[in-house]
N, C-alpha and C positions, 0 to 999 in steps of 0.2 A: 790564528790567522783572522785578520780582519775578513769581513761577511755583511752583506744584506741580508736580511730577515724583512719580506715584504707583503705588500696586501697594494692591489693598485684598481683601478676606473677609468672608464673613457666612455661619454656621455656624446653622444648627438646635441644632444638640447632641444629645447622647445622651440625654438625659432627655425634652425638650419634644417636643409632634408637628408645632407648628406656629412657623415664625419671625416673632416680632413686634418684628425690629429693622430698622429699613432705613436708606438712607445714600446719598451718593452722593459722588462723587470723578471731581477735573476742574481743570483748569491753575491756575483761580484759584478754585476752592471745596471745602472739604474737610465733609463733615458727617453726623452720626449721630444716629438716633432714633430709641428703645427703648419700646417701647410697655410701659406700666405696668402690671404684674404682677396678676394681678386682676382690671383692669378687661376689660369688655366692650369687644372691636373692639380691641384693639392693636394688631394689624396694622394695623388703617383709620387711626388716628392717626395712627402710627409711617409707613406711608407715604407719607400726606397731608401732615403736617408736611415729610417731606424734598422730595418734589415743589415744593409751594411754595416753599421757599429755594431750591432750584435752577432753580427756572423764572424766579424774578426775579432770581438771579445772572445768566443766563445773557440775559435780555431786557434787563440793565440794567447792560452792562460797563462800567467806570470809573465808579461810582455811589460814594459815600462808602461803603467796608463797615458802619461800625456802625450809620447810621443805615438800611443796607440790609436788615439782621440784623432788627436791631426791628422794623421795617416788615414783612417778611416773616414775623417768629413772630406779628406781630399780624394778619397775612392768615390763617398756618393756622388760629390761633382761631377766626376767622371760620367757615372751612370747616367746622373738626371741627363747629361749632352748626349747621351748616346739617347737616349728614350726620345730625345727631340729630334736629333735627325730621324730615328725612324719613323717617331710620327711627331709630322711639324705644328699640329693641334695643340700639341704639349708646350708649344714655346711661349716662354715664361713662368711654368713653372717654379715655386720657390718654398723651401720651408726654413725654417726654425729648426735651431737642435739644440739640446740643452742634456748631458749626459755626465756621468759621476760614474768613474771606475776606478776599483782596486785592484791588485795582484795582489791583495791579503797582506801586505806590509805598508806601502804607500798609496795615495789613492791622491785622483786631478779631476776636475770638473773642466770639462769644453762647452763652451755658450760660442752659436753665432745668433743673433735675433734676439727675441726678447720672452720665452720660455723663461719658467724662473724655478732656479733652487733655493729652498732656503736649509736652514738647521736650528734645532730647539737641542738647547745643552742647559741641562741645568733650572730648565725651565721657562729662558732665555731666547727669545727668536731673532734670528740674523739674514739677512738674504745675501746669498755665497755668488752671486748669481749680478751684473750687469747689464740694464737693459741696452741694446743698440737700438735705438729707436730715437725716432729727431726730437722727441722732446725731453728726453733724457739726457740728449747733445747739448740742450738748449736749459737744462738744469745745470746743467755741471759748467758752463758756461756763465753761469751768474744768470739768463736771458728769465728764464721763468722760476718760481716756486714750485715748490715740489706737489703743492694743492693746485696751486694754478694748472702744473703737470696731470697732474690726476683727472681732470675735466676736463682737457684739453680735445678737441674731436678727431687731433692729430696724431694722438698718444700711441693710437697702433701703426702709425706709420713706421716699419724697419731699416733702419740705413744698412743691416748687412743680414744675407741668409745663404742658405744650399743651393743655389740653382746650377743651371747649363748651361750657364754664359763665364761667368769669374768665377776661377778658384778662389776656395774659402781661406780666410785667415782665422781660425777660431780662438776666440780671448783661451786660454791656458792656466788655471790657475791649482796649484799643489794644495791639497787639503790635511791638515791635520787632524784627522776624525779620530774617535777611541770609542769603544764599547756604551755603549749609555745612549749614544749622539742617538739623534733624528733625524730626517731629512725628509724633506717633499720636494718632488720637483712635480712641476703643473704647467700646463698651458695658460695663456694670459685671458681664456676665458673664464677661469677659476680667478688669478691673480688681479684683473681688472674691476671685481665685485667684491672680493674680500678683504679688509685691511687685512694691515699686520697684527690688529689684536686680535681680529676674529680668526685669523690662522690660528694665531697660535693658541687660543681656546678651542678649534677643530684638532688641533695634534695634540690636545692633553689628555685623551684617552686610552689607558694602556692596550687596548686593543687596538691594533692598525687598522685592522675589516673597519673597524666602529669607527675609526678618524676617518678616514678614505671616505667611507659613505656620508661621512657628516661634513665633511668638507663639500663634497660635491655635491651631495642634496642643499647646504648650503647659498652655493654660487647658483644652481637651477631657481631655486626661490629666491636669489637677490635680485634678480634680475636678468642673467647673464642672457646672453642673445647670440653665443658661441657655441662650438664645440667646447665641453669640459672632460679635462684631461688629470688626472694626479695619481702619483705614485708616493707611499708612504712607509718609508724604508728605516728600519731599525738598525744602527752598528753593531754589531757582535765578534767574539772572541770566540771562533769553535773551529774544530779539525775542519781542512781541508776535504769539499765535497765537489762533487761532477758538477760544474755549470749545468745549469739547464736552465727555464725562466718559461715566462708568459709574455705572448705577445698583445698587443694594445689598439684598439682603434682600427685604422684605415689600413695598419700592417696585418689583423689577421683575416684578411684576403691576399692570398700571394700572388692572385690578378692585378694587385695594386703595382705591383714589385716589376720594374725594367727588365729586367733580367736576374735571377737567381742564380743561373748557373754560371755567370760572369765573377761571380763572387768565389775566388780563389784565395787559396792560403797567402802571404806575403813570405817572398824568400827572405824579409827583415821588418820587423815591425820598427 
């Protein structure tokens, strides 16, 4: 059965006082999310959103990932609205989610925001991963360069995330992972300091503890002025074991969390 084999980080940083990224990582769930720059409650978002995909991972092993993905960013929605009417402090509210699940035979990555995954195969780095984000609108558009993009002071602006206002539509995409693969997913306070070469020179150490940390120590010494967030996940072929994982960031306080006990089995994933 396909597997994560992982080693993960979530950094405050130098700059910020509080961490509004959170995540979790676990045999068959990898995922990240970045509470939106700005808004009010990112933490509460950021660790409401990962709670919920990993509660319904974990309540709902061998479920089809993709339709598990969308079903679960469309429960956090729920939550974050409900966290708002109770307390209207929270209004606007908004994160990022960027999450990679298998049922040990297929596996789909769900992105709403601009959270990034990539994968090293082969030695080979690729990003699996879609920014929403207006300058990334305005790349794929012909409008700007993709360096133009990269300096741009707009580039963290998100055209789509988790809040309490619109149901989420999460990009859905089926992954063909095998034994060998690599993965990181990271918050855009890591992605926004690091090219792609210097990833994938951070994920060439066969120890993940030792990529993880060199990744993120990294991004802290680029410069980064974020929250840094990264999870550094290995593919594997081994029997079938109990879910369990680690939580990440602003999720391991479950003060952060809307409500926990809202989070119920789905009579269908």
């Amino acid at each position: 059965m396909l597997q994560f084999r992982f080693a993960a980080r979530s950094e405050t940083g130098r700059v910020r006082t509080d961490n509004e990224d959170a995540g979790f990582a676990g045999p068959y769930l990898l995922c990240v999310a970045d509470g939106v720059g700005g808004a009010e409650a990112g933490e509460v978002a950021a660790a409401t959103t990962a709670y919920v995909v990993s509660a319904r991972a974990l309540a709902h092993p061998g479920h089809e990932p993709a339709r598990l993905l969308d079903a679960a960013a469309r429960e956090a929605h729920a939550q974050l609205a409900a966290g708002i009417a109770a307390d209207p402090r929270r209004t606007g509210m908004a994160t990022t989610l960027t999450a990679v699940l298998t049922d040990g035979i297929h596996a789909a990555l769900a992105q709403v925001g601009d959270s990034r995954a990539y994968l090293l195969r082969d030695g080979e780095l690729s990003q699996l991963s879609h920014d929403q984000t207006l300058v990334q609108s305005m790349v794929d558009s012909g409008q700007l360069s993709a360096e133009e993009a990269a300096a741009s002071p707009y580039r963290n602006v998100v055209l789509h995330a988790v809040d309490g206002e619109h149901p989420p539509d999460p990009d859905v995409l089926l992954l063909a992972l095998r034994p060998g693969d690599r993965l990181l997913l990271c918050s855009d306070g890591l992605s926004d300091v690091l090219s792609p070469a210097m990833i994938a020179r951070g994920l060439a150490p066969d120890s993940r503890t030792m990529a993880v940390d060199r990744l993120v120590l990294a991004a802290l010494d680029g410069g980064s002025r974020d929250n840094v967030t990264a999870i550094v996940a290995d593919v594997v072929d081994a029997p079938a074991i109990a879910a369990d994982g680690m939580v990440l960031g602003a999720a391991s306080a479950l003060a952060n969390v809307v409500d926990p006990a809202a989070v119920r089995p789905l009579r269908s994933a």
